[in-house]
C-alpha positions as CSV (number, residue, x, y, z in Angstrom):
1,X,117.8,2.8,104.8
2,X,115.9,2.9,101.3
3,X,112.6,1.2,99.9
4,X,113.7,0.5,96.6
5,X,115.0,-3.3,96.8
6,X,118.6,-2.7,95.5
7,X,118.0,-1.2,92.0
8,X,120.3,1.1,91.1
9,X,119.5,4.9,91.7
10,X,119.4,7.9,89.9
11,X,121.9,10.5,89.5
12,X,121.6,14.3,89.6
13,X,120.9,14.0,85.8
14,X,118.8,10.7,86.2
15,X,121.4,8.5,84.5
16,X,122.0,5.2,86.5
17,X,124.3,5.6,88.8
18,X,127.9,4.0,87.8
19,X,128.6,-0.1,88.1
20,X,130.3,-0.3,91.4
21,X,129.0,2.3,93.3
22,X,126.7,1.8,95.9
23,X,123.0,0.4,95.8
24,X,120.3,1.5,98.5
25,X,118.6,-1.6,100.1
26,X,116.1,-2.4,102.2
27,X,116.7,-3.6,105.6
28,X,113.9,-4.7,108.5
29,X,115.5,-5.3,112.2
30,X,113.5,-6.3,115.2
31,X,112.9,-3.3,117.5
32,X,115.3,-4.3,120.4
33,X,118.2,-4.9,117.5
34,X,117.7,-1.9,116.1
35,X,118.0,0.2,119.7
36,X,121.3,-1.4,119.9
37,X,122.7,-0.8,116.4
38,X,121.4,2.9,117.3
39,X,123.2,3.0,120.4
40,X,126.5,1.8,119.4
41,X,126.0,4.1,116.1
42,X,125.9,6.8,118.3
43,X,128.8,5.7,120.6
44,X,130.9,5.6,117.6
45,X,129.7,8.4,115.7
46,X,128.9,6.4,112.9
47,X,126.2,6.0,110.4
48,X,124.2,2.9,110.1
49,X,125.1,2.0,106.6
50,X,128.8,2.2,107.7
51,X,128.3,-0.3,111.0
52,X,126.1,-2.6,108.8
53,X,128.2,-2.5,105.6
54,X,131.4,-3.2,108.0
55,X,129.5,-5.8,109.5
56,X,128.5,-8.0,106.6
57,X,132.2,-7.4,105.2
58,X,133.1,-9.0,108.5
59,X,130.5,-12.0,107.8
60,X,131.5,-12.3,104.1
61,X,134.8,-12.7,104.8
62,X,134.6,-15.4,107.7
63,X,132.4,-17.3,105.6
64,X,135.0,-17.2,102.5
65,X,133.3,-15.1,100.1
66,X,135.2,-11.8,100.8
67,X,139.3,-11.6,100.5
């Protein structure tokens, strides 16, 4: 996960990076959460942005914010 609060980042050339594309973001979990996101991660073979990302799509949705 990144330190830099959701601002855009710099390409290869350091032009901003495209509207649409993604955004690092900072994320803190509590230890214990964190074993278990790394355990399933692992199960799956699957990166942590891609569980988390699928996980708040998930919430979004049930809450009516994502189609």
């Amino acid at each position: 996960m990144g330190i830099n609060g959701g601002r855009n980042l710099r390409g290869i050339e350091g032009k901003p990076e495209e509207e649409g594309l993604y955004q690092r973001v900072n994320v803190s979990l509590p230890p214990s959460m964190l074993r278990q996101l790394d355990k399933y991660c692992k199960e799956e073979e699957r990166p942590r942005s891609w569980v988390i990302q699928k996980a708040i799509e998930d919430w979004l949705k049930k809450k009516g914010y994502r189609e």
